[in-house]
N, C-alpha and C positions, 0 to 999 in steps of 0.2 A: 389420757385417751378415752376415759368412760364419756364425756361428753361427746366425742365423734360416735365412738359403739352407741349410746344409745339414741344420737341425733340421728343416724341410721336406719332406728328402727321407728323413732318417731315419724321420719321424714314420710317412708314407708306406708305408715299407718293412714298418713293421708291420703293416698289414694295406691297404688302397690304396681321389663317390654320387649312386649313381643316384635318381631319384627314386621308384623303386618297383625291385621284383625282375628285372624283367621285360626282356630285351633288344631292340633296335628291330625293327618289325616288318618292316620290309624285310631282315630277314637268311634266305638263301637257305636251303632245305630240307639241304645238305647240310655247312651251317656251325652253321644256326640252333640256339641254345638255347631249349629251350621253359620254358614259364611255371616260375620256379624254388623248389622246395619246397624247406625249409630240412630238414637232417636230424636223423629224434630224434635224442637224448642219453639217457645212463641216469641219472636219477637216484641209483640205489646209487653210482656210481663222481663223482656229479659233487663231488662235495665234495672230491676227491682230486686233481680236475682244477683248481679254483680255489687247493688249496696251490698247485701247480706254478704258474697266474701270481700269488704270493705273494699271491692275494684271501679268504682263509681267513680273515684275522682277525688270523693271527700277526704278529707281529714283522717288520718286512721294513726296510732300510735304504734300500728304490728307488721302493715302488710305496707309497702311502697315501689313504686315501679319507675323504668323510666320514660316508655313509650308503651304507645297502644293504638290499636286498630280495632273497632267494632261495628262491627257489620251484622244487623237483626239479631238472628240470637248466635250469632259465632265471637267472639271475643279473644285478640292476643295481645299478650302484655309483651313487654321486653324489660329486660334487668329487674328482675322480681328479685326482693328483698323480705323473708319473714324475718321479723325480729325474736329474739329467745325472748323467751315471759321474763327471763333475770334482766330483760334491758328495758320492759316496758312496764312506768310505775302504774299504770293504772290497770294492770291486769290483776288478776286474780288468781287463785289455785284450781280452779275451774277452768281454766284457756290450757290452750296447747302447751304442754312443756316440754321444750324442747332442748332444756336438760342442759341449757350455758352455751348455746349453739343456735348460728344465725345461719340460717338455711338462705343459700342464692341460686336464681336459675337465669340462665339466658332467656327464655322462651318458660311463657304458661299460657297453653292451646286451650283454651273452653268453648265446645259446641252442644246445642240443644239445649241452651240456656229457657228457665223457665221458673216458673211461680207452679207448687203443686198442694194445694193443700194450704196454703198462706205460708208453705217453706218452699225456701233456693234450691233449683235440681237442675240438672247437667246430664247429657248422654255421653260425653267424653271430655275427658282434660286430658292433658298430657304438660309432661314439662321435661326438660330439658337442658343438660349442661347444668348440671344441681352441684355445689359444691356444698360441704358443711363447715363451716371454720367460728372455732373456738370464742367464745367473748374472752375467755382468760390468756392473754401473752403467751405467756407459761406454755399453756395447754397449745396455743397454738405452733411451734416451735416445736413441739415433739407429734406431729404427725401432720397427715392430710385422709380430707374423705372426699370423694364426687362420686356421682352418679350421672352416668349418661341421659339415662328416661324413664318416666314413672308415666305409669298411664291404666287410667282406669274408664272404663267402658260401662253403659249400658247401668247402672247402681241403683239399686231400690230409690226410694224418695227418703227411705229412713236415712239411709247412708250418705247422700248427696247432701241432705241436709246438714248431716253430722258434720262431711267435708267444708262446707260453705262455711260451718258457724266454727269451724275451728281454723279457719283465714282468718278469722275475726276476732272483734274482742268479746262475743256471747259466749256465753256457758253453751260448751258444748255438749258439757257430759260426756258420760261413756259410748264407746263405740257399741253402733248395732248387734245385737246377739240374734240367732237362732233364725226364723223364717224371715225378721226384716232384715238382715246383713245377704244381698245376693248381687250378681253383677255378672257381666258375659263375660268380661276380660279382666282382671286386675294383675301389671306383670312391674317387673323391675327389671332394668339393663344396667350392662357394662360399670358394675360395680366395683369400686378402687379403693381401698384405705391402706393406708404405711403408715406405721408406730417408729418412731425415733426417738425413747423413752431417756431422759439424763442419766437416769439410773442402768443403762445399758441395754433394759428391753427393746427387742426392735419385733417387727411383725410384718407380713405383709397378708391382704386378704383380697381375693379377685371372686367374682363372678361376671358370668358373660350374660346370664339372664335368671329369674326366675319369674316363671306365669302361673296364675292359676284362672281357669276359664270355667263357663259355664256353672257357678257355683248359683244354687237355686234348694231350696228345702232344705238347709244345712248338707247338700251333696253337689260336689264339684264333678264335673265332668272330664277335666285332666288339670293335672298340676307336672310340673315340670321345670326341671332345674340342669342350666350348661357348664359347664369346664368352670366350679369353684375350687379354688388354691388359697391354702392358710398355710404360713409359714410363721412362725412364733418361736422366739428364743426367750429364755425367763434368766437373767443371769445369777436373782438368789437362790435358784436351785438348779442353774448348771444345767438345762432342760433345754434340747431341741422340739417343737413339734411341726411336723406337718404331713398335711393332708391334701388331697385332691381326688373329684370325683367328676367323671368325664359328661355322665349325662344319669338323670332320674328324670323317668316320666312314670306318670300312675293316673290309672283311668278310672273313672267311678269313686272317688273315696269320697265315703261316708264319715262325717264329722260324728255325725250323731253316736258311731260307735266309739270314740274316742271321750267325747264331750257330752254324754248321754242329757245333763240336765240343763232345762232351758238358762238361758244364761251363765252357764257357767262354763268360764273358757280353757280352752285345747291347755296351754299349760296348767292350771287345774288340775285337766283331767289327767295330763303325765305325772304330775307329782303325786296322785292321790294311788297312782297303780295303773300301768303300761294297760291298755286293751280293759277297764276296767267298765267301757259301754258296753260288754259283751250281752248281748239281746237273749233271751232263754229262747224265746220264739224263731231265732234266726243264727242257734249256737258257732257253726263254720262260718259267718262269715266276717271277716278278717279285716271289713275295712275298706278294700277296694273289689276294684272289677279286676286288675293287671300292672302289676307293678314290673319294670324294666330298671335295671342298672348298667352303669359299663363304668369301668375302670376306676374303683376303689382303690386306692391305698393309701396308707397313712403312714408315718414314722417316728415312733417313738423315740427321741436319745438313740438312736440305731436299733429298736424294737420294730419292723418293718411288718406290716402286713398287707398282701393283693390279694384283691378278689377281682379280675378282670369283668366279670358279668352274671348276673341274678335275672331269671325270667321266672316269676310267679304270676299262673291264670287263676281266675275263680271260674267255674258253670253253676247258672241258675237254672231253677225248675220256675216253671209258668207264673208260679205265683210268686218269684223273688225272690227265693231262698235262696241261699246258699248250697251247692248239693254237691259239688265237688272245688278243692282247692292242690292244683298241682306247679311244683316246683320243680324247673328243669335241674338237670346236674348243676352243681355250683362246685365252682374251684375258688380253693383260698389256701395261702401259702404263708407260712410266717416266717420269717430270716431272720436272722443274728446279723445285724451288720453295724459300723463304726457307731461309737459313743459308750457311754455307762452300763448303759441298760440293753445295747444291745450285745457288750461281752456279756453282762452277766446269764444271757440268753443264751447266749453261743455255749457257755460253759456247762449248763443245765442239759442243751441239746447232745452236748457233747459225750454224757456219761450214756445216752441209749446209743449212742451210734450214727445220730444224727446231723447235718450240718444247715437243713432247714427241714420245715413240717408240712408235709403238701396233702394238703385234705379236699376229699371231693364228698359232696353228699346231695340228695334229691328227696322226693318227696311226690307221695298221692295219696290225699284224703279224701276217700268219697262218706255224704250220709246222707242217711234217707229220714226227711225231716217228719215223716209220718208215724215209724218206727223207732222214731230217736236215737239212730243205729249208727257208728261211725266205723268204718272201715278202712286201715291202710292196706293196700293190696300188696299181696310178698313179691317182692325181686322189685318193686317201685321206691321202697324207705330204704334208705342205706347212711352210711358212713363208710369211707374208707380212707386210709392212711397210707400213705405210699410208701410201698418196705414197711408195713408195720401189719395190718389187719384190716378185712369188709366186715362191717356189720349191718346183717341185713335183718328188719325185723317186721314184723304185719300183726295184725289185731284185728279184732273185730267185737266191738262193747259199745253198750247203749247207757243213756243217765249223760249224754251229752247237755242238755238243756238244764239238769238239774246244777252241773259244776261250771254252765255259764251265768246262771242265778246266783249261785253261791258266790262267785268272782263278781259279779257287777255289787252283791252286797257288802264285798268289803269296805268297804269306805262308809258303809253306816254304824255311825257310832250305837247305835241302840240294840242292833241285831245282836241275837246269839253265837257266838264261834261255834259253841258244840252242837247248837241247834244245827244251822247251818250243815256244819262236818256231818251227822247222824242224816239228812236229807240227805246229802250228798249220797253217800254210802248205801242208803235204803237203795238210792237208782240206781246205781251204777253196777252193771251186770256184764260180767265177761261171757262169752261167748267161744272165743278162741285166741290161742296167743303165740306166736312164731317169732322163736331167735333164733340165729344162723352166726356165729363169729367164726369168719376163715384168719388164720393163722399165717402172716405172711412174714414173719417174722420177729414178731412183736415180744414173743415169748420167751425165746432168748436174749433181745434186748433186754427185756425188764429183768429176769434173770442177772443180765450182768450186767447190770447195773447195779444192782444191789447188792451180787459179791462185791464189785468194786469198794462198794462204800464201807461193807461190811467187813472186807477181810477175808471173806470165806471162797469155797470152790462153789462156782453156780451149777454145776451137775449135785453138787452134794447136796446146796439149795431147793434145787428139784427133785429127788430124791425128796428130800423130808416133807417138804408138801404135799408130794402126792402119796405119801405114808400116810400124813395128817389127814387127806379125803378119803382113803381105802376105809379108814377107820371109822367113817362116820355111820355105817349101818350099823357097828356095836354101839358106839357111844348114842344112837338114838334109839337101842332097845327097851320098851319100857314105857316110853311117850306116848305111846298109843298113834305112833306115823307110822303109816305103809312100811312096812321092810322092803318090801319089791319095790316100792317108788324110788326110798332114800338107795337103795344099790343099785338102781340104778341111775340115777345122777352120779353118785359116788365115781362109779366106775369111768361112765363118760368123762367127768371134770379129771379126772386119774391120769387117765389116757392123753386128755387133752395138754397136764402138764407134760406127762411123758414125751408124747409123741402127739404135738400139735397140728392138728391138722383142720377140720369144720366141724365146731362143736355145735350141736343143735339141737336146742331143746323147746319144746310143742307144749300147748294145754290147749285140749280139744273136749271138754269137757261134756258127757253125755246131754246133759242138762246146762243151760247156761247158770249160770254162779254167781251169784249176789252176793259184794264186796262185804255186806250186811251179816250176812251167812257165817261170812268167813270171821271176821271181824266179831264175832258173841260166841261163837263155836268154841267149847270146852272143852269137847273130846272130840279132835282129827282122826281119830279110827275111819269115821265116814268119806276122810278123805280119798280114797284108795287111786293107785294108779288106774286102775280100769275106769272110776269116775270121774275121774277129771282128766283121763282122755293122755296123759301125761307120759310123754316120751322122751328121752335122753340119747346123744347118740357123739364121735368123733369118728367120723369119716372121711 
């Protein structure tokens, strides 16, 4: 089946459906693409633009149709035949490969036909009723792939061309990077493939659509994906998988933070380290403008996990920055249910008390790109565990720019680590720092769970730990630490095994406090509770 998966994505590459022109209506004024008009073509040159994707008429050993209609510069084929480069001997390793797979369409829509620059350009194609089927027997017989519509809109000239010469049998080369790769629409529909492997694998994969519009500067204006379903069974390792996710949309994303160097593409930049464009000059921003989800979930062998819905916003300040990034509440739940992996789940769960893990968490980053200041506001950052514990925590520290410098240099081979690490550190300055863990139970689960395991009485358990923290104000006499600081955490954390309730501990430092400080500092005498603002408490 790798022939269908990657005929897929080849197919794809040629041009990448919406249901109409038009991008959603919730896209922000300073992303949004408006209503999208396709662009003339010249008729004088169109006839020159369909030799180049060999649709002339002539002789072609790749591309073959069985009807057509051409009117000025609009142009439709019927029964479109691309051949795999394994079936066409005069190609090269330079033409499209399409990896043992003969792509067919009912319909290929070409409008805005034209000559631009002495290359073949187009303001819209479309095609339709695509199926992919195997040149090898074998291969064919153990699946199918179609695709309803492919349709690409509005394409640089760089790209238009690239499409035409790769219908063909020219070198097409690589595909467009960086400001010449742009286009108002590129989307994919009604995506089907089924695996019917001899060896037992079977699979199934759906999508309803995926678009991306408005893509201009290496930034898209929205990208968006409908109701995809994977369902995969792997029989050498007794493995069920599947997934399904109801809708992503995401407005504004920026390539450039992902793919920072010219030419060099998105998977690249994931394997080189997730978010690894991180800009020093623009450290919060993440990538997009708003990213939306609805109905994650996926299943592991009966390892289950939902997340019904994710709403991440960014706010900009006038000049583009990033200045605040906030995440609504998000629920995500994980269950034990039938299969290998989801007893061995269920049994894990089962030692805290648990029968599933239902977690909720949020988020608000504000900074101020002047001050290079990042702030999570308190009662906005949380975790919490259902029957188990909130964690609520705030901050407020600057040297943001410096550790988004640091992270976009990893991936240079020549930079210094320690260099790197010691910048870091010189910037990065606390200010204030806020934990809050309420206690909803969690303490006794873990508690007994670990007499269970251990044998022992969990009150006795508890008892000896919180002996082991009464004792740390002696065991750190002599180190030159605050006695008043260490008793009290001591006592706080004490208290909290004893009788758990909201442990919460502060650094409010008179002075803010360079990591730097901390990090060469010999003698903590100067650390004292009074100066670093440092409080302890279970309440």
């Amino acid at each position: 089946m790798k022939y269908l998966l990657t005929g897929v994505a080849a197919i794809a590459m040629l041009t990448a459906c919406g249901d109409n022109d038009k991008p959603d209506d919730g896209a922000s004024s300073e992303y949004a693409v408006q209503d999208i008009t396709a662009r003339a073509g010249d008729p004088a040159t169109a006839p020159q633009a369909l030799a180049a994707f060999a649709l002339d008429g002539s002789d072609s050993t790749r591309l073959t149709f069985a009807g057509s209609d051409i009117k000025g510069d609009k142009a439709v084929f019927t029964d479109v035949t691309l051949l795999s480069a394994d079936d066409d001997d005069d190609s090269d390793e330079d033409g499209i490969d399409l990896d043992g797979t003969v792509v067919k369409a009912k319909k290929l829509e070409l409008d805005g036909l034209a000559m631009v620059d002495g290359k073949a350009s187009f303001s819209k194609m479309v095609m339709s009723d695509i199926s992919l089927v195997p040149t090898d027997p074998e291969e064919a017989e153990e699946g199918s792939a179609t695709i309803g519509s492919i349709q690409l809109v509005n394409p640089s000239p760089e790209l238009a061309a690239w499409v035409a010469s790769a219908f063909s049998d020219a070198d097409h080369g690589d595909l467009p990077t960086g400001d010449a790769l742009s286009f108002d629409l590129w989307s994919v529909g009604d995506v089907n493939m089924q695996i019917n492997e001899e060896d037992g694998e079977t699979g199934t994969f759906l999508i309803d659509a995926i678009s991306v519009s408005g893509l201009k500067d290496r930034k898209a204006a929205g990208m968006s994906l409908k109701n995809m379903k994977f369902d995969m069974f792997d029989p050498s390792e007794d493995t069920t998988v599947k997934a399904n996710i109801g809708d992503v949309s995401v407005e504004g994303f920026d390539f450039a933070v992902f793919a920072p160097e010219e030419g060099e593409s998105l998977e690249d930049s994931f394997e080189s380290g997730f978010m690894s464009g991180l800009n020093a000059q623009d450290p919060a921003n993440p990538g997009y403008k708003s990213i939306s989800m609805k109905d994650l979930n996926f299943d592991i062998s009966g390892v289950n996990f939902d997340m019904p819905s994710l709403v991440s916003k960014v706010s900009h300040d006038k000049q583009g920055r990033a200045v605040k990034v906030v995440t609504e509440p998000v629920k995500m739940v994980l269950n034990a249910g039938d299969g290998e992996l989801g007893q061995q789940l269920g049994t894990q769960l089962a030692t805290l008390g648990y029968e599933k893990l239902e977690l909720t968490m949020a988020s608000e980053q504000s900074y101020d790109p002047d001050a290079d200041i990042v702030t999570l506001a308190k009662g906005k950052n949380y975790w919490e565990l259902k029957d188990g514990f909130r964690l609520d925590f705030g901050a407020k520290y600057e040297g943001a720019s410096a550790m988004a410098a640091a992270q976009a240099e990893q991936g240079d081979a020549s930079a210094d680590p320690s260099a790197m690490m010691d910048a870091v550190m010189e910037k990065l300055t606390i200010h204030s720092l806020d934990l809050a863990l309420d206690d909803n139970g969690i303490v006794d689960r873990a508690f007994n769970a670990y007499a269970a395991q251990s044998g022992e009485d969990p009150q006795q358990l508890r008892n000896q730990t919180a002996g082991m923290l009464a004792m740390a104000p002696m065991m750190a006499a002599g180190s030159g630490i605050d006695p008043e600081l260490v008793t009290e955490a001591a006592t706080a954390l004490s208290s909290f095994i004893t009788d758990p309730k909201t442990l919460t501990l502060s650094l409010n430092p008179a002075a803010p406090l360079k990591v730097s400080t901390l990090a060469d500092m010999e003698d903590p005498s100067g650390l004292t509770k009074s100066a670093l603002g440092f409080s302890a408490s279970n309440e």
